[in-house]
N, C-alpha and C positions, 0 to 999 in steps of 0.2 A: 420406552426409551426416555432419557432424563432431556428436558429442554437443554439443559446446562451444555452438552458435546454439541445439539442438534443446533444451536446459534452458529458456532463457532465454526462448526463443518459447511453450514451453508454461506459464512462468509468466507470462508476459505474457497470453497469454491468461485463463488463470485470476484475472489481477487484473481484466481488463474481466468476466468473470463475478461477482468480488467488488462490484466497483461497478453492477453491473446490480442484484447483488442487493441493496445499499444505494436505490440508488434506487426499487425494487419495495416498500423499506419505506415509502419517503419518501410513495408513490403511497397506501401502502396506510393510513399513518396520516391523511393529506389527507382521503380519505374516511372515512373512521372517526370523523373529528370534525370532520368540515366545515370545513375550511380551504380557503377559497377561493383559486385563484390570483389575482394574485403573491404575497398574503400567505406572510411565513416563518416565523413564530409564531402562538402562538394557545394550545394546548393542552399542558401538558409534554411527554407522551408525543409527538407531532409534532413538537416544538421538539427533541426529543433525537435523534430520527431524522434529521431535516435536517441536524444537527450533524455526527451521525455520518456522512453521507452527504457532508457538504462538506469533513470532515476526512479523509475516505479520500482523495476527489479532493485536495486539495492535499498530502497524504502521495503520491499514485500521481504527480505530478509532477517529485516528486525521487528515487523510487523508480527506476524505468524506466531513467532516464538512466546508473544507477549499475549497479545488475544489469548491463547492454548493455556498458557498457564493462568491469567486472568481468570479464566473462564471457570477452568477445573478446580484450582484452590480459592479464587476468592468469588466475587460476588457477579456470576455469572449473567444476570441483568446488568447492570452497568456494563461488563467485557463486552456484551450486546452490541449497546447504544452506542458504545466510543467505536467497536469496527465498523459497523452500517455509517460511521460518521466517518470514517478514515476513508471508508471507501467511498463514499460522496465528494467528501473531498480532492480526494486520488482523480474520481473522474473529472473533478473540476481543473484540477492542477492540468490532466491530461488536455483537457482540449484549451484551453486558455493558450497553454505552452505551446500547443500546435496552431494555434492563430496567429500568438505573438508573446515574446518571451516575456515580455512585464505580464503579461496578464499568466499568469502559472503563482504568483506569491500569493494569494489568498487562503489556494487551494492548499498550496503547501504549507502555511502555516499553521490550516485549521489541522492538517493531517497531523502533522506533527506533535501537534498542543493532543490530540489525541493517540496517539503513540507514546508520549510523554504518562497520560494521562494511565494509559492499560501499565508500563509496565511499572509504575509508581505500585499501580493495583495490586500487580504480579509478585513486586519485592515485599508490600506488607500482608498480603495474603500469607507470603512463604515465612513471614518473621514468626508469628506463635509458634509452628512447628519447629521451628530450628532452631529457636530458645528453650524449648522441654528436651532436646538431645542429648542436653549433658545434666 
């Protein structure tokens, strides 16, 4: 098997372990201060967990897509190094945000600058094929 899929499957895995472990926070502040379900708020510390648990999932939506094709069409070292960095980040952003909400912007900008960085990858990766199309 090619490195190229086997990066990108093991950080894909390790983001649904990242989001498992968001959500184990989100559980574990519910009961901690008696947040009832559906309630989304209630108590800071709760309220920050949630966040952080709804900003990873909508951060791991555009993430995924980008890494994947990163990886398959362009230069699958690099798609690497920026996911293992998005999700260092991701875990940084995560517990930062869950200590205190100024300390989550580091995390999130490193993630981003590398999300930025894959699908830059992804789009000139896909440009030489889709200029021999016509």
């Amino acid at each position: 098997m090619s490195s190229m899929p086997l990066h990108a499957a093991i950080i894909t895995l390790l983001t649904v372990v990242l989001v498992a472990l968001a959500s184990f926070h989100v559980g574990r502040a519910r009961g901690k201060h008696g947040i009832q379900a559906p309630a989304t708020s209630g108590h800071p510390d709760f309220d920050r967990a949630f966040r952080a648990h709804m900003n990873t999932i909508e951060q791991v939506v555009m993430f995924l897509p980008c890494l994947w094709i990163a990886s398959l069409y362009g230069n699958a070292q690099y798609a690497a190094w920026l996911g293992f960095l998005w999700l260092a980040a991701r875990l940084w952003f995560l517990f930062g945000y869950l200590a205190e909400a100024k300390k989550r912007s580091y995390g999130f900008t490193i993630a981003s600058i590398a999300n930025v960085a894959l699908l830059i990858q992804a789009f000139w990766a896909l440009l030489p094929p889709l200029l021999h199309l016509g």
